[in-house]
C-alpha positions in Angstrom: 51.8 117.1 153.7 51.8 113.3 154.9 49.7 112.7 151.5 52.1 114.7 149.4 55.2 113.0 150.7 54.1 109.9 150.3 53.0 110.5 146.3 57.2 111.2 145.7 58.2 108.3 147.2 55.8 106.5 145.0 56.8 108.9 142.1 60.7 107.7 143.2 59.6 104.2 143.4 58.1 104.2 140.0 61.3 105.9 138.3 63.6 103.4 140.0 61.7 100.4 138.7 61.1 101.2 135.0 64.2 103.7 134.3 66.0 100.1 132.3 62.5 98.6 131.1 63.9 98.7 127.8 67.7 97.1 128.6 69.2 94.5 126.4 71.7 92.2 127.4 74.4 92.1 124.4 73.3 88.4 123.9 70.3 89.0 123.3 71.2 91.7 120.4 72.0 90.8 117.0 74.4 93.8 116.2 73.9 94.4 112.3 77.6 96.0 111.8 77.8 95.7 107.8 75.4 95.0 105.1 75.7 93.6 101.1 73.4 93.9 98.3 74.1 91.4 95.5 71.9 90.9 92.6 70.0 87.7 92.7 69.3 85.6 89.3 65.4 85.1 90.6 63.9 88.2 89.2 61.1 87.7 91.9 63.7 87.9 94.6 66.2 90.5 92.9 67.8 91.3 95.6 70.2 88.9 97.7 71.5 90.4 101.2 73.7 89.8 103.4 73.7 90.9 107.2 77.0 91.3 108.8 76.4 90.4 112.9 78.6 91.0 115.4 79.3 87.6 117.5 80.3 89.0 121.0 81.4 85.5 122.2 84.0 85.5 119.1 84.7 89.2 119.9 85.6 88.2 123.6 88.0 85.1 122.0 90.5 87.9 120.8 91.2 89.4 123.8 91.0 85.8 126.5 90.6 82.4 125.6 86.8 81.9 126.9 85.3 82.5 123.7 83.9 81.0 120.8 83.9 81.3 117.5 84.6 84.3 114.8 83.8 88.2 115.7 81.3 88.3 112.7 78.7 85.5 111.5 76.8 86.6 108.0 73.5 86.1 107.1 72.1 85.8 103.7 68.8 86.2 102.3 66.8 87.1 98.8 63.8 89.4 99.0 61.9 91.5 96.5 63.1 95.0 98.5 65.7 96.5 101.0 62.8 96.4 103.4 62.1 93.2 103.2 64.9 91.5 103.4 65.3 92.8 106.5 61.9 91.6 107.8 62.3 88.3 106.4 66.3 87.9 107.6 64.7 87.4 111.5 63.9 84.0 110.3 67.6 83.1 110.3 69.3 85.8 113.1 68.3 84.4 116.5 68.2 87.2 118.3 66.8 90.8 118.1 67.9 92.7 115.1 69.5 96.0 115.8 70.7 98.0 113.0 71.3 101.5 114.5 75.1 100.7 114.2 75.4 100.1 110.4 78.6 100.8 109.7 78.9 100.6 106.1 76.8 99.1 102.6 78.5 97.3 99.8 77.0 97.1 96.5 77.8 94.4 94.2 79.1 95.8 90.7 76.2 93.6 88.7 73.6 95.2 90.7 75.4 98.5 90.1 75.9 98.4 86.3 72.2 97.5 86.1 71.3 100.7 88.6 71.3 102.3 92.1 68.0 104.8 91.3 66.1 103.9 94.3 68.1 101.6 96.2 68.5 103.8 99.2 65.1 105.1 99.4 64.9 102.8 102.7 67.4 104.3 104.4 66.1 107.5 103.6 62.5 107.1 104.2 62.5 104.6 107.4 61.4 105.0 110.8 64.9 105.3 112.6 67.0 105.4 109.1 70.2 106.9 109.1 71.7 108.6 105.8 75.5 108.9 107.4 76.3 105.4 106.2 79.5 105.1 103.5 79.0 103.3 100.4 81.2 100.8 98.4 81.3 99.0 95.0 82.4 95.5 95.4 84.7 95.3 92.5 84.6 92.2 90.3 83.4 90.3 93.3 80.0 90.3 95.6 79.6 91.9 98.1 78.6 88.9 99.8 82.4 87.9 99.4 83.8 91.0 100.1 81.8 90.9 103.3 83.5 87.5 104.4 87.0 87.7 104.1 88.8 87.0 107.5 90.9 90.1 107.6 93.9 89.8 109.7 94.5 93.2 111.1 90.9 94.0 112.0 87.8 92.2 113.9 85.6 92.8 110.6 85.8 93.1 107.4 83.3 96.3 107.4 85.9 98.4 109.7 88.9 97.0 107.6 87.0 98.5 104.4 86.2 102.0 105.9 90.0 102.4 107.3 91.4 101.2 104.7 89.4 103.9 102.1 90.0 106.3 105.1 93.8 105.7 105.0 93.9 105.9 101.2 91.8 109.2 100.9 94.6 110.9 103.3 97.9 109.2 102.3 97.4 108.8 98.3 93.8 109.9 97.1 93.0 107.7 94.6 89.8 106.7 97.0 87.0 109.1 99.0 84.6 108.5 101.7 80.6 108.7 100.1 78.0 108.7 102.3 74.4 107.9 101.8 72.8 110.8 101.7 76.1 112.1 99.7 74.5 109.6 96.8 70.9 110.7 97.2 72.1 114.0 96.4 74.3 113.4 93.6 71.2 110.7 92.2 68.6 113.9 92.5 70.9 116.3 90.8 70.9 117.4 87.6 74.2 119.1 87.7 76.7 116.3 89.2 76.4 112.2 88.7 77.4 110.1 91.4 81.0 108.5 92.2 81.7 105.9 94.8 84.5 104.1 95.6 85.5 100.6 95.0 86.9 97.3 97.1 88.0 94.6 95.9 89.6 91.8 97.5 93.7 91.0 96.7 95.1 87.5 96.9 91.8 86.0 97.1 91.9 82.0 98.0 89.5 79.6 99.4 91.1 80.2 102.4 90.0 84.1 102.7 86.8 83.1 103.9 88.7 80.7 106.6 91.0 81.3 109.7 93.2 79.3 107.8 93.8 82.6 106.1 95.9 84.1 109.2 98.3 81.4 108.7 99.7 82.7 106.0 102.4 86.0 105.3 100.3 86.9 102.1 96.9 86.5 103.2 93.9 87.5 101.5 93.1 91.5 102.1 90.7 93.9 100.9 92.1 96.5 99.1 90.5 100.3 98.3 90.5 100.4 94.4 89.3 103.3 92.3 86.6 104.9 91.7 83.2 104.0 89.9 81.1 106.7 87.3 78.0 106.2 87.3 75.3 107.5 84.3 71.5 107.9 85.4 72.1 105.8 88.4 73.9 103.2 86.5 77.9 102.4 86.8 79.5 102.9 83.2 83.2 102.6 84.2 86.1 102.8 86.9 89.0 105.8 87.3 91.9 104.3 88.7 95.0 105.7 90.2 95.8 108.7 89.3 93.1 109.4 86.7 90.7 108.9 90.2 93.4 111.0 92.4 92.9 113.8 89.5 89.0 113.7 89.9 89.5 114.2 93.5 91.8 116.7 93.2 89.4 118.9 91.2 86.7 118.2 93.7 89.5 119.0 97.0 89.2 115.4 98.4 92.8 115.2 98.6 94.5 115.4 101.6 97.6 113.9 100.7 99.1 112.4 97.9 103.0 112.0 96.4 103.8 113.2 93.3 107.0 111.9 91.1 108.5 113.8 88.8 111.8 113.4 86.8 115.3 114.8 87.1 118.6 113.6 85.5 118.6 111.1 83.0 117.6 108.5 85.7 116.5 109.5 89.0 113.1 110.5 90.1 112.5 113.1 92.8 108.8 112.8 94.7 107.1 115.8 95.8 104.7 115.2 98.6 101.4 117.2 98.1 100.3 118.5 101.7 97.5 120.8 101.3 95.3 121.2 98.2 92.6 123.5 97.8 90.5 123.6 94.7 87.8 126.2 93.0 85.4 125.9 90.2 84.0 128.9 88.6 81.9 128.9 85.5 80.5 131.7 82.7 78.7 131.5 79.6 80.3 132.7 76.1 78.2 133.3 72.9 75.5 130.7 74.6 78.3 128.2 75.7 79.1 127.4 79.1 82.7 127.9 80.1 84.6 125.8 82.8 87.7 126.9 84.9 89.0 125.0 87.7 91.9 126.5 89.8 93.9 124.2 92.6 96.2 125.4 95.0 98.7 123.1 95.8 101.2 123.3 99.0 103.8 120.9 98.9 107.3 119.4 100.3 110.1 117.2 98.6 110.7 113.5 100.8 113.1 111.7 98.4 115.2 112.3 95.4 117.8 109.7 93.3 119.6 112.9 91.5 122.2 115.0 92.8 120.7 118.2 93.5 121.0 121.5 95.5 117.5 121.9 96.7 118.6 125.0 98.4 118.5 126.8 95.1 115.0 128.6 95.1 115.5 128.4 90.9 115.6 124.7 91.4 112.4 124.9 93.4 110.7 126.9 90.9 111.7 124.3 88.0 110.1 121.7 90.4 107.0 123.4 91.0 106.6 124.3 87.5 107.3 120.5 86.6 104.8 119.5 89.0 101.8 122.0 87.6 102.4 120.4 84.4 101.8 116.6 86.2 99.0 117.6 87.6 97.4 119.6 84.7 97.9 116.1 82.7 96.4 114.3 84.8 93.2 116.6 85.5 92.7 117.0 81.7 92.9 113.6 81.1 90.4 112.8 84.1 88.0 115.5 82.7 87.9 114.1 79.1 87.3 110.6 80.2 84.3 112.2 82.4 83.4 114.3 78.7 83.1 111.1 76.9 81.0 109.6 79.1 79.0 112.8 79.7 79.0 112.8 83.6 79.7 115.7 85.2 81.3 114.0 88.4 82.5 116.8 89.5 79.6 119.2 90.5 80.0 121.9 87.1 76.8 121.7 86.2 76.3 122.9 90.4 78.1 125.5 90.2 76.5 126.8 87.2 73.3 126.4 88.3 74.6 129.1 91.4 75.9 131.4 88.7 73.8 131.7 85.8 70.7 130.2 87.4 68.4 131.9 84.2 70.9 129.5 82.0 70.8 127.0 83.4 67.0 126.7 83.9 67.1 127.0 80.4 69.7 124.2 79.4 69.8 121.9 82.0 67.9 119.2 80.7 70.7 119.4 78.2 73.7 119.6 80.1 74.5 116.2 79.7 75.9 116.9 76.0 76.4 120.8 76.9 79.5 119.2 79.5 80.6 116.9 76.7 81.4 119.7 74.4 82.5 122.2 77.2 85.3 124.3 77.3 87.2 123.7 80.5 90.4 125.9 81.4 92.9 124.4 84.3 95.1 126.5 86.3 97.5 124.8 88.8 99.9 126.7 91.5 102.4 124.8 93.4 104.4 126.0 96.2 107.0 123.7 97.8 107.4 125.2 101.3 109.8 122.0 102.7 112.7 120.2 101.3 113.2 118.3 104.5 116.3 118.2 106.9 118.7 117.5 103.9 118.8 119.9 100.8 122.0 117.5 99.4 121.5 114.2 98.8 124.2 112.2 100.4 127.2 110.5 98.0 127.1 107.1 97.3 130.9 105.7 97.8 130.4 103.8 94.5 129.1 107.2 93.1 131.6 107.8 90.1 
């Protein structure tokens, strides 16, 4: 017994002493938060990127005055691959690289146009690799300089990016988050091309890279702005507004979005789209594939400039069918944009593939032209369910 009890207090011993072998002190991590691929013009080095670290000292600054410096430092460097670049990039980051809180990648638009194939087979294939990362397109800059704007509302730049697309995707939908392994997918289909969204940077100055750039009431921001098509793996063009809200629409990445439609000779009422639920179905007619989408749209009036009685349900109905029409406009002129380019963005060669899987088999190698010359029905159903605590307008004094 006297041999046993002293074996768990050496058992005990030996837990206490080696339970935080492996703790780090947060100065001695370098945090990898954000990370930028540009194309490089050395086509042994093709790749130029740029690691985002978190500076605790300039973290701490924001919240007392005992630190120093900015919240983020970036490192650059050119390598042949993903890989190693970040082998070589602990030449230049003093401290030990830590990369399991990659927030987000940005992609420069070069680099994009000339293709995104295998880019990401790193992140797929590494020890430790995480496929949960979003994705951008720096748009008509690098991502190197999208990366180092000082933004003034957040710490970084990477968590200004991904709110900012988050806030856009629920309040307007003109923008969607795509993760990694969202874009392997889409890359290894044969029945959907990839789409990712882009940032670019608005009143960009010398200064946007400086803390100069708080001092100012129009600083330099990032802004979420449209979305990129990409053919084979290559980016072939950008939807913006609503021609991208319409893309998600059919694909049910809206959440919310305003809608304005006209009414008197003037005035404009908006119509506040609150719940949208989309399907796709597809069938085959004499050795033709057939595409119908249907959306479901619940929505709510928030401002009008006419003088109307929004307690008439006939009114409503006028509304709603006005508001089908916008929509189907917008969808088919989305879809024939994504026809001409022949990229199925939104998943109908998928959903073919689920329901007529001997056709498709059969066709898919050649579904590229076969969506190009596709007949694609749209059916939209609104249903405004609020018209808010006023169903008057109130009367102007100078109202004659």
């Amino acid at each position: 017994m006297k041999i046993n009890s002293s074996l768990l207090w050496i058992a005990a011993i030996c837990l206490l002493i080696s339970g935080c072998s492996n703790y780090r002190e947060l100065n001695q991590l370098g945090v990898i938060t954000g990370m930028g691929i540009d194309q490089n013009d050395d086509p042994e080095q093709p790749y130029r990127v740029t690691y985002q670290v978190i500076n605790p000292s300039g973290i701490s600054q924001t919240g007392s005055s005992g630190g120093q410096g900015l919240a983020i430092i970036n490192y650059t460097i050119t390598a042949k691959t993903i890989f190693e670049a970040f082998g070589k990039e602990s030449a230049i980051i003093p401290r030990e690289n830590m990369i399991s809180h990659l927030s987000l990648i940005v992609i420069d638009e070069e680099l994009a146009r000339n293709g995104i194939d295998l880019l990401f087979d790193a992140f797929d294939r590494g020890k430790g690799a995480r496929t949960s990362i979003p994705i951008f397109i720096a748009r008509g800059k690098t991502a190197e300089d999208v990366l180092s704007v000082i933004e003034p509302l957040e710490i970084t730049p990477g968590k200004n990016i991904v709110s900012t697309t988050k806030n856009n995707q629920q309040m307007y939908g003109s923008s969607s988050e795509v993760l990694v392994y969202e874009a392997i997918s889409a890359l290894l289909s044969e029945g959907k091309d990839v789409l990712l969204p882009g940032i670019s940077i608005r009143n960009d100055s010398k200064k946007a890279k400086q803390t100069s750039n708080f001092e100012t009431t129009t600083p330099a921001i990032l802004e979420s702005k449209g979305l990129a098509i990409f053919r084979k793996g290559k980016l072939v063009r950008w939807l913006d507004g609503e021609t991208a809200r319409a893309a998600n629409f059919v694909t049910s990445e809206i959440n919310r979005t305003p809608v304005v439609l006209p009414c008197g000779d003037k005035g404009n009422v908006t119509i506040n789209a609150i719940g949208v639920k989309s399907k796709i179905k597809t069938e085959i007619h004499h050795e033709q594939p057939v595409i119908h989408t249907s959306s479901n749209v619940m929505a709510e009036t928030v401002d009008t400039s006419c003088e109307l009685d929004l307690s008439n349900p006939k009114l409503l109905k006028e509304f709603e069918k006005k508001m089908e029409n916008e929509l189907k406009k917008q969808i088919k002129k989305t879809i024939s944009i994504a026809q001409k380019e022949r990229e199925d963005i939104f998943g109908f060669g998928d959903a073919l593939s689920r329901t007529n899987p001997a056709y498709w088999r059969q066709h898919k190698k050649n579904w590229d032209n076969l969506f190009s010359e596709a007949q694609i029905t749209m059916k939209v159903n609104v249903n405004i369910i609020n018209t808010g605590m006023r169903v008057e307008p109130y009367e102007s004094k100078y109202t004659e």
